[in-house]
PDB file of N, CA, C and O in Angstrom:
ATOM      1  N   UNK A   1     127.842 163.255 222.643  1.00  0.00           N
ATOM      2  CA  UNK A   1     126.423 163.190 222.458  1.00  0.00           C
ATOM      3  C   UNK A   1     125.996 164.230 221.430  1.00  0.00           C
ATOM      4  O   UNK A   1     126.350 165.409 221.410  1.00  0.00           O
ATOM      5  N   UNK A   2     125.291 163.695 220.694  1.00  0.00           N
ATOM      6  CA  UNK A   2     124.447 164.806 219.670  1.00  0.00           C
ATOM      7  C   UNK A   2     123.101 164.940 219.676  1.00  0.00           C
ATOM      8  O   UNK A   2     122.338 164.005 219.917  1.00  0.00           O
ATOM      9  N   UNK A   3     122.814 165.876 219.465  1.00  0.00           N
ATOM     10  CA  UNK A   3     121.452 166.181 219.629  1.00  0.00           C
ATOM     11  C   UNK A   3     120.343 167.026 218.469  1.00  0.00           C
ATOM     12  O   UNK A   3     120.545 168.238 218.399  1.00  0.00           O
ATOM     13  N   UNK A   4     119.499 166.607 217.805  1.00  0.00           N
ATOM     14  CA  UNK A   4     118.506 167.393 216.798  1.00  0.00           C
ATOM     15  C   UNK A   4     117.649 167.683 217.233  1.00  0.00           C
ATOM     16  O   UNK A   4     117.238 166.799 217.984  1.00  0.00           O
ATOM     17  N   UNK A   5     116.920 168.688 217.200  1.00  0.00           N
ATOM     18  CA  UNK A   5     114.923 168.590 216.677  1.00  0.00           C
ATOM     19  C   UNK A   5     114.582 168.904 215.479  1.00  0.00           C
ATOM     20  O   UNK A   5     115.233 169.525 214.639  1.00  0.00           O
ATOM     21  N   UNK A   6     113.072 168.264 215.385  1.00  0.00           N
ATOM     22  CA  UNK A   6     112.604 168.123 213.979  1.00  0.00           C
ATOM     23  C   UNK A   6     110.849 168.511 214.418  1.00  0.00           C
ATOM     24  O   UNK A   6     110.426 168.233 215.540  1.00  0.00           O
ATOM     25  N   UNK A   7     110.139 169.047 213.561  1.00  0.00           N
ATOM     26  CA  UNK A   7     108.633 168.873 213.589  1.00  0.00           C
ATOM     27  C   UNK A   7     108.173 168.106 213.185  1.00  0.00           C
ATOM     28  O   UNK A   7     108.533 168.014 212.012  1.00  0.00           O
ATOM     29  N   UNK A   8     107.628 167.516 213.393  1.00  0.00           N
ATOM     30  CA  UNK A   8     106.579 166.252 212.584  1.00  0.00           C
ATOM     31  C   UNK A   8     105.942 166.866 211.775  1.00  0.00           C
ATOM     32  O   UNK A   8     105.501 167.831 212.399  1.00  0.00           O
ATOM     33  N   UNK A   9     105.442 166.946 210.255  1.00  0.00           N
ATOM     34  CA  UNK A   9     104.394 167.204 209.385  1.00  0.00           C
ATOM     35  C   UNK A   9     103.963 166.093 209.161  1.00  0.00           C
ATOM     36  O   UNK A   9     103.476 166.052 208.031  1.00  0.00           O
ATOM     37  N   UNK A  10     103.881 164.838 209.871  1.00  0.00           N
ATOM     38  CA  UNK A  10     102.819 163.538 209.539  1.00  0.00           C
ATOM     39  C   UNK A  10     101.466 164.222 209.446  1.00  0.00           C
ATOM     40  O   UNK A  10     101.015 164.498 210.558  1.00  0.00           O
ATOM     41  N   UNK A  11     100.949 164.456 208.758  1.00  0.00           N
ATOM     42  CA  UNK A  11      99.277 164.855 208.533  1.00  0.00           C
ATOM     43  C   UNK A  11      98.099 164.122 209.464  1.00  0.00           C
ATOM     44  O   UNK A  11      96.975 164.511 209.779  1.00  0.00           O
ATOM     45  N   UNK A  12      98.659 163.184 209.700  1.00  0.00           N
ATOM     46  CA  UNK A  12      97.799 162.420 210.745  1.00  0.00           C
ATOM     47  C   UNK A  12      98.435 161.239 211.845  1.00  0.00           C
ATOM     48  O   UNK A  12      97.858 160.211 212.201  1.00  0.00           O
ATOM     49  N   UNK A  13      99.460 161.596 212.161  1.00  0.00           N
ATOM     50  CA  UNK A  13     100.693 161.370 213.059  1.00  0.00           C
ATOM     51  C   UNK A  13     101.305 160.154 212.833  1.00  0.00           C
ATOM     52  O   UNK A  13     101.017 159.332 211.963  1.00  0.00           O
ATOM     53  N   UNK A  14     102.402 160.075 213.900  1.00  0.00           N
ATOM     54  CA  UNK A  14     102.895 158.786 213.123  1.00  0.00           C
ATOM     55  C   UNK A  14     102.206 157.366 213.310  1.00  0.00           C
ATOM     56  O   UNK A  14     102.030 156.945 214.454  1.00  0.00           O
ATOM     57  N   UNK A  15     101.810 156.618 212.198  1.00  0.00           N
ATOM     58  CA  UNK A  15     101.665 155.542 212.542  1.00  0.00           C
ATOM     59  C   UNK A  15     102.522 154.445 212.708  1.00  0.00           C
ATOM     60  O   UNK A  15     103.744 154.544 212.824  1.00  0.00           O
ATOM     61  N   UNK A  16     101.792 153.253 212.721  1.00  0.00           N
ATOM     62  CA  UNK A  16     102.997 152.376 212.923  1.00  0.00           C
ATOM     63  C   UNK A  16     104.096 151.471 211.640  1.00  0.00           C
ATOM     64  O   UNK A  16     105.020 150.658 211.638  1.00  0.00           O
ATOM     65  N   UNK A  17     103.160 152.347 210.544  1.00  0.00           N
ATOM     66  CA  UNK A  17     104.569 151.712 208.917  1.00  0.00           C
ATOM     67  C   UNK A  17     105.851 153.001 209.707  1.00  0.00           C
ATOM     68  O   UNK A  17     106.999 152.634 209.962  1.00  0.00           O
ATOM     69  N   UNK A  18     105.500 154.062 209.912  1.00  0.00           N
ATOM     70  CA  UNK A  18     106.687 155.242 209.580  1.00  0.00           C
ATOM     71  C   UNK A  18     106.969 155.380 210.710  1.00  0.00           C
ATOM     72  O   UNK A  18     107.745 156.333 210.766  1.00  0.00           O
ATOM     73  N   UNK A  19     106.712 154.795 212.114  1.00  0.00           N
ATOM     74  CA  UNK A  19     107.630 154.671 213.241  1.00  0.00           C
ATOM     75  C   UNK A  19     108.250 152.942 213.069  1.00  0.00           C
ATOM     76  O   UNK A  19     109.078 152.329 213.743  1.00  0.00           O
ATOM     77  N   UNK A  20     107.499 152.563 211.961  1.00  0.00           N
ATOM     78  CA  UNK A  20     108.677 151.176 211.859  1.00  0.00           C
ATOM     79  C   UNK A  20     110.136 151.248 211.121  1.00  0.00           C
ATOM     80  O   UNK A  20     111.246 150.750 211.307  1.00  0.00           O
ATOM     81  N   UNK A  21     109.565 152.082 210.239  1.00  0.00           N
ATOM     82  CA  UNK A  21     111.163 153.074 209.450  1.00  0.00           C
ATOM     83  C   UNK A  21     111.218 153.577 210.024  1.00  0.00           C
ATOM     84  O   UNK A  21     111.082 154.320 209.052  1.00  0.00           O
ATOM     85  N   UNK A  22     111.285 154.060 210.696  1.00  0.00           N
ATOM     86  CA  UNK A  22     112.208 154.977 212.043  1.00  0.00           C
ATOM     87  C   UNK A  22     112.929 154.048 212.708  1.00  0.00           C
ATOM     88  O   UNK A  22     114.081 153.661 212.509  1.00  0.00           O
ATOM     89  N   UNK A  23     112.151 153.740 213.500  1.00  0.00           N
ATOM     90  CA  UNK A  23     112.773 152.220 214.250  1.00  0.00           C
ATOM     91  C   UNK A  23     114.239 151.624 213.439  1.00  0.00           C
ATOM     92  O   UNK A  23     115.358 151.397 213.901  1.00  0.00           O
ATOM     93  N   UNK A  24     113.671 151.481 211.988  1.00  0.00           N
ATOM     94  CA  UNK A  24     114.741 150.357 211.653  1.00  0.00           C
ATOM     95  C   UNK A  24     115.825 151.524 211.695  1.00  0.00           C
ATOM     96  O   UNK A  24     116.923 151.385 212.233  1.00  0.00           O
ATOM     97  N   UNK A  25     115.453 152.528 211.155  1.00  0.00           N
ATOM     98  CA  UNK A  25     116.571 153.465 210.885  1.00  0.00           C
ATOM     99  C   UNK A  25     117.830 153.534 211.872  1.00  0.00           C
ATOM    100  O   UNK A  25     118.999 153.216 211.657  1.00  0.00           O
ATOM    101  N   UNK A  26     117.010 154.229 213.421  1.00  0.00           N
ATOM    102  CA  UNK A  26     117.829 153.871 214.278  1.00  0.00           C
ATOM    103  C   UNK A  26     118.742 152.928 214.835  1.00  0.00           C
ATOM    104  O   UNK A  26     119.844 153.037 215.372  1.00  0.00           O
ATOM    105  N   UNK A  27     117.411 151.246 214.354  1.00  0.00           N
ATOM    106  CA  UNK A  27     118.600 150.356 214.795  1.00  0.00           C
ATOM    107  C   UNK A  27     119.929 150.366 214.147  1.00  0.00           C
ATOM    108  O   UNK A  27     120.844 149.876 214.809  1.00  0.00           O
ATOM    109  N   UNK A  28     120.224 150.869 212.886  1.00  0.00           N
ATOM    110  CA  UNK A  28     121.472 150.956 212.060  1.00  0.00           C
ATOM    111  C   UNK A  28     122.584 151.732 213.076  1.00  0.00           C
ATOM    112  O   UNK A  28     123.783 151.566 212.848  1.00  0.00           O
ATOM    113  N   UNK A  29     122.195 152.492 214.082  1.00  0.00           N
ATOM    114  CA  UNK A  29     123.042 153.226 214.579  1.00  0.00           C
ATOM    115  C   UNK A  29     123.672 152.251 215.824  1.00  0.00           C
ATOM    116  O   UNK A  29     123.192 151.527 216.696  1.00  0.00           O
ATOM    117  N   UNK A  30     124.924 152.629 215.423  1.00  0.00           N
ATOM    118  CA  UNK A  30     125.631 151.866 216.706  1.00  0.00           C
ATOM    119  C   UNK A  30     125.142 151.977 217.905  1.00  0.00           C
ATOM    120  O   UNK A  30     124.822 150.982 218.556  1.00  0.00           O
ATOM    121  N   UNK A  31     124.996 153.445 218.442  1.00  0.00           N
ATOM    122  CA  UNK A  31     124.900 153.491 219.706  1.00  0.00           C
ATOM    123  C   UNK A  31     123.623 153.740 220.232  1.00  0.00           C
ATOM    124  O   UNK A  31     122.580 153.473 219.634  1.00  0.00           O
ATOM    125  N   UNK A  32     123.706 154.343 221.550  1.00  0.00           N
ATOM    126  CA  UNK A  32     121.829 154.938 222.193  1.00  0.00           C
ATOM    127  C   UNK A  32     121.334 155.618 221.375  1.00  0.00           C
ATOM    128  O   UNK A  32     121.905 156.570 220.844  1.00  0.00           O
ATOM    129  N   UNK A  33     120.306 155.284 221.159  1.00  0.00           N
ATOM    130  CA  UNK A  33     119.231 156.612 220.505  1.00  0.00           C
ATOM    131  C   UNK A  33     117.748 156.949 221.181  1.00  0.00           C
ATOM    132  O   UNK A  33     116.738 156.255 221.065  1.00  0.00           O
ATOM    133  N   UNK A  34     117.859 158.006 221.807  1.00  0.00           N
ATOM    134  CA  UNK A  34     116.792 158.415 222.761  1.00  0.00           C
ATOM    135  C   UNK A  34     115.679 159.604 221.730  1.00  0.00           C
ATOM    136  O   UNK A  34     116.003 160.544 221.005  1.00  0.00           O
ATOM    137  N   UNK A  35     114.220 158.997 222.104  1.00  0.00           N
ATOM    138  CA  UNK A  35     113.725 160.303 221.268  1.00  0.00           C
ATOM    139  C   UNK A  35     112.664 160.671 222.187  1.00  0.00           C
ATOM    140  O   UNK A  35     112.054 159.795 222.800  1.00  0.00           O
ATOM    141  N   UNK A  36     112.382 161.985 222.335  1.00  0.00           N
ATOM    142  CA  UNK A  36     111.570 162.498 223.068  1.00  0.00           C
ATOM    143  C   UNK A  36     110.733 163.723 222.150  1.00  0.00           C
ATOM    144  O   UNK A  36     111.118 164.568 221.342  1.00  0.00           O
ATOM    145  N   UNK A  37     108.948 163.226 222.904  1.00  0.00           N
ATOM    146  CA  UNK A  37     108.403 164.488 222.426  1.00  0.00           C
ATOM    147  C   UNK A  37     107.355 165.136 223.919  1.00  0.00           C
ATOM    148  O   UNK A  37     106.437 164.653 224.582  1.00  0.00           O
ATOM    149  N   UNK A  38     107.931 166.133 223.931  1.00  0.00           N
ATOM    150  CA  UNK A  38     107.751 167.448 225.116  1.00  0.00           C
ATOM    151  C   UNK A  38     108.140 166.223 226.500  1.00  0.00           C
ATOM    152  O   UNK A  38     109.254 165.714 226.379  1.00  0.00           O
ATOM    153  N   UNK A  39     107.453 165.835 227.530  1.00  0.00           N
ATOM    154  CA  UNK A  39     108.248 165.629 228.363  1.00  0.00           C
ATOM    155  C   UNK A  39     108.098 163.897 228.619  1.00  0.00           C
ATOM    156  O   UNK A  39     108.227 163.415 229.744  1.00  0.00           O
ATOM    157  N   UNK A  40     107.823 163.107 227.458  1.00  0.00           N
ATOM    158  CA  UNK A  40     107.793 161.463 227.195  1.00  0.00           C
ATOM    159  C   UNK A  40     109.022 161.636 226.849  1.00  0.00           C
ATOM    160  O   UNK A  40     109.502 162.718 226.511  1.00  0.00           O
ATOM    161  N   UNK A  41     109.779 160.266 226.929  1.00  0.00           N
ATOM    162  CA  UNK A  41     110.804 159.865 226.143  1.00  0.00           C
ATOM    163  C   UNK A  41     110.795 158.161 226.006  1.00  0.00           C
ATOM    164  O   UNK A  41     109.916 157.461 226.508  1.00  0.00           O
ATOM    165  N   UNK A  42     111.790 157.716 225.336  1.00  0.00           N
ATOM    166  CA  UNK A  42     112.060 156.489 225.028  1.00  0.00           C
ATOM    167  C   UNK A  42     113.351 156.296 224.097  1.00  0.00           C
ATOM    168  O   UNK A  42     114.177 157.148 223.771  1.00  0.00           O
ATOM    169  N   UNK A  43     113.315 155.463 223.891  1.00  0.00           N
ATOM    170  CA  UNK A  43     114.526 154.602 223.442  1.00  0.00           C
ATOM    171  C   UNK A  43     113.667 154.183 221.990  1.00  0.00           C
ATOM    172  O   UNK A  43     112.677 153.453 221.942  1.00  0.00           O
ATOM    173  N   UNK A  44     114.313 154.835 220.883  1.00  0.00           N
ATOM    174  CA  UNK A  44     114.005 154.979 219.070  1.00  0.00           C
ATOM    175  C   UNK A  44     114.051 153.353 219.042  1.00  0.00           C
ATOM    176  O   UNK A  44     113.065 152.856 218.499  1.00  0.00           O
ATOM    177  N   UNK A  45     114.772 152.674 219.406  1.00  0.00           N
ATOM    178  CA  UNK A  45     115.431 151.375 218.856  1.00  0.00           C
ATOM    179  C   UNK A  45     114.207 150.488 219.072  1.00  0.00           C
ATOM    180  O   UNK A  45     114.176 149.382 218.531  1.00  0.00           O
ATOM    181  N   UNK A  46     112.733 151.108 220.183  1.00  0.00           N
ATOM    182  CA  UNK A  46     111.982 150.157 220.016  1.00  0.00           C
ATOM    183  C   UNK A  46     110.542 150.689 219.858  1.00  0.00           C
ATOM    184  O   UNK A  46     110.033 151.759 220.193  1.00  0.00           O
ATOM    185  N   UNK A  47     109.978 149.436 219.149  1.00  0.00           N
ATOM    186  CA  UNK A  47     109.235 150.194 218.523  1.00  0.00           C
ATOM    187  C   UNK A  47     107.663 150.608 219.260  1.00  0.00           C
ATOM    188  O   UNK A  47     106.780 151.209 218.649  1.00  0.00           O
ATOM    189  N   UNK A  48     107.594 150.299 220.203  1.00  0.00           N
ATOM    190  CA  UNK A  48     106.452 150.267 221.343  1.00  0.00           C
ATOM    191  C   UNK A  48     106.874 151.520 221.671  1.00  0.00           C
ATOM    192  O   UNK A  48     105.940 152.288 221.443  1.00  0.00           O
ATOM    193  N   UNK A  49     108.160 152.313 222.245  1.00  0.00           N
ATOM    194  CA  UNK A  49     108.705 153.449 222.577  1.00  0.00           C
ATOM    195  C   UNK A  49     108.301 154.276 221.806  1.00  0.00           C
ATOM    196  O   UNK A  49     107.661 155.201 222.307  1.00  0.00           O
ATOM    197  N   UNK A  50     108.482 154.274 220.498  1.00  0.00           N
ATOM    198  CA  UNK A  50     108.068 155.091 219.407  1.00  0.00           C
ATOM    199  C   UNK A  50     106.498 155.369 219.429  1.00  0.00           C
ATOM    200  O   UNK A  50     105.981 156.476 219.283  1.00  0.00           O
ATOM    201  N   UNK A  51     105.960 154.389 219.599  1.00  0.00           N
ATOM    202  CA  UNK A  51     104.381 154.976 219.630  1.00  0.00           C
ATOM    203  C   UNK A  51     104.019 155.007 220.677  1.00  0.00           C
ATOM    204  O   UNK A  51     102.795 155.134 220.648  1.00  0.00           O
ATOM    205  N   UNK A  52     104.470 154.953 221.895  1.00  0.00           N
ATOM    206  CA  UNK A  52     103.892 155.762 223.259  1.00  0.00           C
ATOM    207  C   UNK A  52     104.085 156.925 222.845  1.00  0.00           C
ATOM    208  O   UNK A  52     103.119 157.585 223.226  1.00  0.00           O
ATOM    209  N   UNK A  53     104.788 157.561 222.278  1.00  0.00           N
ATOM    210  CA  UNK A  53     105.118 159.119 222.150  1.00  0.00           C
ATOM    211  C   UNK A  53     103.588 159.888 221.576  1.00  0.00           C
ATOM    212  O   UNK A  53     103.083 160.981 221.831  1.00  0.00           O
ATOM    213  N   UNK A  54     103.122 158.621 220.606  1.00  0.00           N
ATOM    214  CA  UNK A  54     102.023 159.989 220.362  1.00  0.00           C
ATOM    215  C   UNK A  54     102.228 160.982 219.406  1.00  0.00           C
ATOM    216  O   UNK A  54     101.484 161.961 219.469  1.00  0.00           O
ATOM    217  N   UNK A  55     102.833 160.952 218.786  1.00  0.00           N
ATOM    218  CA  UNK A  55     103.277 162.180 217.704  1.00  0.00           C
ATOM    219  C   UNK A  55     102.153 162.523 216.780  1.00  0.00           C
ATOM    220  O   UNK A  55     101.370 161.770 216.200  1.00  0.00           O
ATOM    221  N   UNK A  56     102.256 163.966 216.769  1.00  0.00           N
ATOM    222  CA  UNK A  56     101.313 164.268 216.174  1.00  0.00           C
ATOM    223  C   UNK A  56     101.585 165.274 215.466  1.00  0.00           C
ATOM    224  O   UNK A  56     102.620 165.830 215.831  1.00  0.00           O
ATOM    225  N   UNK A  57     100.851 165.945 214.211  1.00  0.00           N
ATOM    226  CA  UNK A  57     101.533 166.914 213.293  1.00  0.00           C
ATOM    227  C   UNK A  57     102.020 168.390 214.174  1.00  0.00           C
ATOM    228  O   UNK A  57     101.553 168.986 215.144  1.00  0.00           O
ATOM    229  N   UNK A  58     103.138 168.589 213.318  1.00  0.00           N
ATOM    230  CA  UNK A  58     103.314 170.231 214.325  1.00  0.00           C
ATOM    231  C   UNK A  58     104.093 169.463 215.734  1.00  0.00           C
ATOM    232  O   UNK A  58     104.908 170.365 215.930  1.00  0.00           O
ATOM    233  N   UNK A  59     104.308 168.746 216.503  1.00  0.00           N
ATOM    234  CA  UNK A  59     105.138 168.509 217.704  1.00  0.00           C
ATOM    235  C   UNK A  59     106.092 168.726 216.966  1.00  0.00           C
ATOM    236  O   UNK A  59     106.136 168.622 215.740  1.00  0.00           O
ATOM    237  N   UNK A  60     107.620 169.317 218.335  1.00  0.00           N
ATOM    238  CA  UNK A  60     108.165 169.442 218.171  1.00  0.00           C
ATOM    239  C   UNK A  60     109.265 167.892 218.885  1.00  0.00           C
ATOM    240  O   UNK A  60     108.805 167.236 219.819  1.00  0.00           O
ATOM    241  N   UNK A  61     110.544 167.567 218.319  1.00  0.00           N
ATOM    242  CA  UNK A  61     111.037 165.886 218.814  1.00  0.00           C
ATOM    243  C   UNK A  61     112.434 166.053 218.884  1.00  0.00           C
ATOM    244  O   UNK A  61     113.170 166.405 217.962  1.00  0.00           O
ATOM    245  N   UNK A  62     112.689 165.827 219.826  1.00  0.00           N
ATOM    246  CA  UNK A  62     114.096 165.713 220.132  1.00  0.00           C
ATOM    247  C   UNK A  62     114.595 164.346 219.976  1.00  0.00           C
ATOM    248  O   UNK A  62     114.125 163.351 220.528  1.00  0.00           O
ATOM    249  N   UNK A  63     115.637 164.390 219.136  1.00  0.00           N
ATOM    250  CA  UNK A  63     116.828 163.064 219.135  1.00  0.00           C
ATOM    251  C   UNK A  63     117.894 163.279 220.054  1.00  0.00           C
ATOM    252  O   UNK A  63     118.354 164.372 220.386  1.00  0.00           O
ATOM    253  N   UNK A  64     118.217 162.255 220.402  1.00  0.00           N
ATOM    254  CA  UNK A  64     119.634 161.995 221.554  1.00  0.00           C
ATOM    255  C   UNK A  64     120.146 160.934 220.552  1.00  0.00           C
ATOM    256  O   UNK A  64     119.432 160.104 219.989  1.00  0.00           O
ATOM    257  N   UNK A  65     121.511 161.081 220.405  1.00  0.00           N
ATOM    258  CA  UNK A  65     122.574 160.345 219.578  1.00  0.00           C
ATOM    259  C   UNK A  65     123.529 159.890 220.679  1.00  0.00           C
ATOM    260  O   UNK A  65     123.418 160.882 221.400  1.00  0.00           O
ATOM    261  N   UNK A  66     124.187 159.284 221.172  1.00  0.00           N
ATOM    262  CA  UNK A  66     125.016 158.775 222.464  1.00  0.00           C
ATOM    263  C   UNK A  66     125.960 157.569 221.537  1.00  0.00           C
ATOM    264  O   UNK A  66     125.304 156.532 221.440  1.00  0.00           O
ATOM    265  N   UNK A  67     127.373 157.472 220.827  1.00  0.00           N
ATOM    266  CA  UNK A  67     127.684 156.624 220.845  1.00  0.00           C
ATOM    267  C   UNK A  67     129.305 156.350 220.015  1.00  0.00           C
ATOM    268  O   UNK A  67     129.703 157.401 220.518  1.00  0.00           O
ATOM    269  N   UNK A  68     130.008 156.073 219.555  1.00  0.00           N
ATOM    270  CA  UNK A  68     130.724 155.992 218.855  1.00  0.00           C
ATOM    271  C   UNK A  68     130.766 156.500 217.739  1.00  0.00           C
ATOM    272  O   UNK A  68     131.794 157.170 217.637  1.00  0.00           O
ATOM    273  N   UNK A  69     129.853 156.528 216.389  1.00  0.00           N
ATOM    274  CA  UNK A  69     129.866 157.364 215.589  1.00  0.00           C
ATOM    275  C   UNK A  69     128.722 158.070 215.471  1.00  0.00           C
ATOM    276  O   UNK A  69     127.860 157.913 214.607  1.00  0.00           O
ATOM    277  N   UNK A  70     128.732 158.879 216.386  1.00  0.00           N
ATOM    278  CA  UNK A  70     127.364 159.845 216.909  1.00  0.00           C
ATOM    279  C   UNK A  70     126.827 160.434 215.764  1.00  0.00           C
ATOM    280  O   UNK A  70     125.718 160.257 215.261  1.00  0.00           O
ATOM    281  N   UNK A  71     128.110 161.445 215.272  1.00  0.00           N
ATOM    282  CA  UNK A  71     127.952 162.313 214.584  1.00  0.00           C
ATOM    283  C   UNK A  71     127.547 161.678 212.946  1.00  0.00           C
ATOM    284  O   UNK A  71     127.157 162.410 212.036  1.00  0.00           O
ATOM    285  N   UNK A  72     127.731 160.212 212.821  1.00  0.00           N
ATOM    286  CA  UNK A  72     127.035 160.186 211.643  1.00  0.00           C
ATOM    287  C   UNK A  72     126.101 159.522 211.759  1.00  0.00           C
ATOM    288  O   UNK A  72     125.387 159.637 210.763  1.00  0.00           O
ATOM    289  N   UNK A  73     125.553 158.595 212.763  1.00  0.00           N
ATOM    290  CA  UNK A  73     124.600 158.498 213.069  1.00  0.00           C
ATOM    291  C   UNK A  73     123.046 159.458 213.081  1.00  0.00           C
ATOM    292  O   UNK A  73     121.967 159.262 212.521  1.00  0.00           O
ATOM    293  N   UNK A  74     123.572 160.615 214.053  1.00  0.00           N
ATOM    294  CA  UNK A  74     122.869 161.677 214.225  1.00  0.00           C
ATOM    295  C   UNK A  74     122.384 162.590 212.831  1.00  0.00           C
ATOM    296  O   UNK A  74     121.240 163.018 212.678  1.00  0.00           O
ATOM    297  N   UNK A  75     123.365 162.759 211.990  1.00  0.00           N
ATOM    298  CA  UNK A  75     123.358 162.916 210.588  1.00  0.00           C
ATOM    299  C   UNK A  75     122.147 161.785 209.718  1.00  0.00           C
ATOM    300  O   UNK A  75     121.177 162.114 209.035  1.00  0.00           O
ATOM    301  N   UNK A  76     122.548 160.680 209.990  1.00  0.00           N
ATOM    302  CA  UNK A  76     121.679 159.977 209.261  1.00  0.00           C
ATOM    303  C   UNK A  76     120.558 160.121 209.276  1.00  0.00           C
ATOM    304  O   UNK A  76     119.908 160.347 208.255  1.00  0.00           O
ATOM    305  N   UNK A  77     119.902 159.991 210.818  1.00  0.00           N
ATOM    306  CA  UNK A  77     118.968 159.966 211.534  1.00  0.00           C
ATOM    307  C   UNK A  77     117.779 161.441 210.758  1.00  0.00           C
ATOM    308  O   UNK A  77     116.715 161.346 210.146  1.00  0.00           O
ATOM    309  N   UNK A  78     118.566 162.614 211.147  1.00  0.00           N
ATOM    310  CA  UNK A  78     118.365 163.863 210.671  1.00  0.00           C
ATOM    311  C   UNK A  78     117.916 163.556 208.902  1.00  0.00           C
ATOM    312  O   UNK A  78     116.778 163.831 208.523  1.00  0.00           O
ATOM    313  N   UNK A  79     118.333 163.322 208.517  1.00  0.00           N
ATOM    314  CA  UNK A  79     118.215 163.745 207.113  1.00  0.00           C
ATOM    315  C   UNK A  79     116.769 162.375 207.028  1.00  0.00           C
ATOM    316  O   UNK A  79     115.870 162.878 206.355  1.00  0.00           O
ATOM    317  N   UNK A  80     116.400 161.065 207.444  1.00  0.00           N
ATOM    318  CA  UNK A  80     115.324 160.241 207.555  1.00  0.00           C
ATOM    319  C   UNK A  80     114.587 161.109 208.310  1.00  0.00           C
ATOM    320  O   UNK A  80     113.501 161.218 207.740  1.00  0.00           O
ATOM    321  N   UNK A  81     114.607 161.705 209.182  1.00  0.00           N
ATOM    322  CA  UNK A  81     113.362 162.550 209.672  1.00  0.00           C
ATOM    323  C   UNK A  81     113.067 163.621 208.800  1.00  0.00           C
ATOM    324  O   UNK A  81     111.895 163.965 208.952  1.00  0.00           O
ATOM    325  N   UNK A  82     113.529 164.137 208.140  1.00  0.00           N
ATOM    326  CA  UNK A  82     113.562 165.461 207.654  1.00  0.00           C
ATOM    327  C   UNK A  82     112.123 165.160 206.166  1.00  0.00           C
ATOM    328  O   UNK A  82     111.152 165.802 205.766  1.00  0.00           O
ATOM    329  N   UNK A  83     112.896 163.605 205.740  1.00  0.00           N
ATOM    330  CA  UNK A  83     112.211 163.450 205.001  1.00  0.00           C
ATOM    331  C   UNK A  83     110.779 162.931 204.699  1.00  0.00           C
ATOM    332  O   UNK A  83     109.884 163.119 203.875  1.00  0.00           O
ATOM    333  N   UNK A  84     111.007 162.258 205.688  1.00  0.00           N
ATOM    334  CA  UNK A  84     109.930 161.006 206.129  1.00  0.00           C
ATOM    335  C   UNK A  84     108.953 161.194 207.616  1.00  0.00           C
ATOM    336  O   UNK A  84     108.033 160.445 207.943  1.00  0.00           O
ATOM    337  N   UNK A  85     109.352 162.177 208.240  1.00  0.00           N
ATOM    338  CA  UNK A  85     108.496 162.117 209.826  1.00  0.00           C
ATOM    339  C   UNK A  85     107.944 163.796 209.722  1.00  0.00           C
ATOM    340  O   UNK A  85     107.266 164.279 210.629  1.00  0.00           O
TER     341      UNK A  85
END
């Protein structure tokens, strides 16, 4: 299992174009991808999950990576948030 956090600097949180690239992002990953912000969580892969969260600028978000190629998954994942969330 791997695990990141990231802050959100969405200026006006995420909506639903840049939790849909997220979404797709994740689906690329083989395995589970869990994302949580403070004590919500869900499952990245869908996209209703993604916007129960609520994200808003400044939160802090945990990724869960769970799967066969975690570690580049988790990598991927990381470097699309970094840029984009």
């Amino acid at each position: 299992m791997e695990r990141f956090q990231f802050t959100s600097r969405l200026a006006n949180g995420m909506d639903i174009k840049t939790a849909g690239e997220f979404v797709k992002e994740a689906i690329r990953c083989s395995g589970k991808v869990t994302i949580r912000n403070g004590a919500r969580k869900g499952d990245a892969k869908l996209i209703f999950n993604v916007m129960s969260l609520n994200i808003k600028e400044g939160d802090l978000i945990e990724i869960e990576v769970d799967g066969a190629n975690e570690k580049e998954d988790a990598a991927s994942l990381k470097k699309f948030a970094e840029e984009n969330c």
